[in-house]
C-alpha positions as CSV (number, residue, x, y, z in Angstrom):
1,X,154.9,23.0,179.5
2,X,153.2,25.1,177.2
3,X,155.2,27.6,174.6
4,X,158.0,27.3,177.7
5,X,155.8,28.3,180.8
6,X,154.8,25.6,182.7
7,X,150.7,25.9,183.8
8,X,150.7,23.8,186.7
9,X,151.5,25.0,190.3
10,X,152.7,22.7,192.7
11,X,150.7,24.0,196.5
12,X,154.0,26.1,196.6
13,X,153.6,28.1,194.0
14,X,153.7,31.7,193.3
15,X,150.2,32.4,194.1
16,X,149.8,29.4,197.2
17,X,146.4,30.6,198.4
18,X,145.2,31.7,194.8
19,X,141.6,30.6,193.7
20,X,142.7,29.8,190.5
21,X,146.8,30.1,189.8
22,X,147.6,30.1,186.4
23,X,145.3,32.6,185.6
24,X,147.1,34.9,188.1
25,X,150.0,34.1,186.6
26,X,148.0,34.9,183.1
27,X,147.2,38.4,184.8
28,X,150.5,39.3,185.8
29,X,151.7,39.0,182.9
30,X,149.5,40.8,181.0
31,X,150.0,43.7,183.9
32,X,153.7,44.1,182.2
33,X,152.9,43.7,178.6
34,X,153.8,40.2,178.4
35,X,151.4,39.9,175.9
36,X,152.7,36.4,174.4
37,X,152.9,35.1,177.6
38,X,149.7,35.5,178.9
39,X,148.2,34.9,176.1
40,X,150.3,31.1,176.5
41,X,148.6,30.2,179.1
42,X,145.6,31.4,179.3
43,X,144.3,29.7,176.0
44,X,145.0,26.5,177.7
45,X,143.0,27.1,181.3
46,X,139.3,25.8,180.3
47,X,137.9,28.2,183.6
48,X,136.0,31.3,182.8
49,X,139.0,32.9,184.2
50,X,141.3,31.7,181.4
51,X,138.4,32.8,178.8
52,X,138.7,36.7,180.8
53,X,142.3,36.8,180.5
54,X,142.1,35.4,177.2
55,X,139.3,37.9,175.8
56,X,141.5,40.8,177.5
57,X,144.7,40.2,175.6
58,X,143.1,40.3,172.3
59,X,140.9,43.5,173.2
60,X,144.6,44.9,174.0
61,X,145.9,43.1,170.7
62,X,143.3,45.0,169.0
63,X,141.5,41.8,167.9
64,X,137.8,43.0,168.6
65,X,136.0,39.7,167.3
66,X,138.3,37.4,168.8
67,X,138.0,39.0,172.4
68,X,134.4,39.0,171.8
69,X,134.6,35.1,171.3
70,X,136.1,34.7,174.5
71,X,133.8,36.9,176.3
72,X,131.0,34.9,175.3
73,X,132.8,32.1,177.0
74,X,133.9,34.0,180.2
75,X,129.4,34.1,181.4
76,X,128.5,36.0,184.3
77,X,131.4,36.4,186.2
78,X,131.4,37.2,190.4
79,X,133.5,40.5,189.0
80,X,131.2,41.9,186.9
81,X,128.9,43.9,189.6
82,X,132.4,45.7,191.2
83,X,133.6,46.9,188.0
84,X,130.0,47.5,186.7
85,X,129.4,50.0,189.9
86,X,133.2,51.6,189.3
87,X,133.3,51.5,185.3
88,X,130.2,53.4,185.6
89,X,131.5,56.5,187.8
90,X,134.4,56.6,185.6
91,X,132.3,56.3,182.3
92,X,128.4,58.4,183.2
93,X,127.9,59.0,179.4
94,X,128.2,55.7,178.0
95,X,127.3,53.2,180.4
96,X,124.2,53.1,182.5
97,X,123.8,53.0,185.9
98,X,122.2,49.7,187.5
99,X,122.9,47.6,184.6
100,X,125.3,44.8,184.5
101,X,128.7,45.1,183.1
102,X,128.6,44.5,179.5
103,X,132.4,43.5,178.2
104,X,131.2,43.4,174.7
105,X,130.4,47.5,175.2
106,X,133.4,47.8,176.4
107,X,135.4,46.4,173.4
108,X,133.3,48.7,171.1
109,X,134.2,51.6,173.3
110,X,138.2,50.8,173.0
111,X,137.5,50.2,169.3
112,X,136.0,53.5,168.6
113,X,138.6,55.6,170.6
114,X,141.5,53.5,168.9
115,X,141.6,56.3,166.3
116,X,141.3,59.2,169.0
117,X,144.6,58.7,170.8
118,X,145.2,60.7,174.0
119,X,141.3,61.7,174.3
120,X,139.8,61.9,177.4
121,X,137.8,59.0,176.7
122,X,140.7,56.8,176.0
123,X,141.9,57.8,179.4
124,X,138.8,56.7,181.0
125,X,138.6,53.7,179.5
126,X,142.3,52.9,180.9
127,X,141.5,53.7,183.8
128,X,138.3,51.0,183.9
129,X,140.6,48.6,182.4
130,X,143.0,48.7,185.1
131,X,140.2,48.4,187.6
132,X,139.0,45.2,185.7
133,X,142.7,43.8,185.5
134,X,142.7,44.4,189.5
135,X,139.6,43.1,190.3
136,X,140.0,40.2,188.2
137,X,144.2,39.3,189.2
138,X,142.5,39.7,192.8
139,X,139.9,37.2,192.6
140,X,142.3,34.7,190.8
141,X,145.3,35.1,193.3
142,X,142.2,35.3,195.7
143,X,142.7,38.6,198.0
């Protein structure tokens, strides 16, 4: 047990098929501002899923350095390409097409717009980081 969530699933767990479980659990938290919570148990999973939930709730917090530590951790990660390809329809002007996603640009973008509340960039950017929260919950609950 770990701040009063336990980390380990039994096969019967909430997420029995899941790839990697107590990051989904992480994830769903984090979906309903659970912020303490996720952030519990996702600085003690050593994957590079842990590291992505763990980089996301302090990018939310805003702590910009301190999700860019755990970015650094996360690598490449079988995500990136999907929400490369849809964070750059939803974002033309500030990312470019063909590269690979790039969560350190990303956290400058949400820094920047933190002082422009209710722009329409700040309501792109939700939008790409509820694509990365889906794509990333899927591959850890693995649909």
């Amino acid at each position: 047990m770990r701040g009063g969530y336990e980390t380990r699933f039994a096969g019967d767990g909430p997420f029995p098929r899941a790839r990697v479980p107590e990051a989904a659990l992480s994830g769903l938290y984090l979906y309903f501002s659970c912020w303490d919570e996720a952030h519990a148990i996702a600085q003690d999973l050593p994957s590079a899923e842990g590291s992505f939930w763990h980089g996301i709730v302090h990018r939310q917090e805003p702590d910009a350095e301190n999700a860019s530590y755990w970015f650094r951790r996360v690598g490449p990660h079988p995500i990136f390409p999907k929400l490369q390809e849809d964070a750059v329809s939803t974002l033309a002007t500030h990312l470019k097409a063909g590269a690979t996603w790039d969560p350190f640009r990303f956290i400058e973008l949400c820094e920047r717009t933190r002082s422009e509340s209710g722009s329409e960039l700040e309501r792109k950017l939700m939008l790409v980081q509820r694509t990365e929260w889906q794509l990333l919950f899927g591959y850890c609950a693995g649909h």
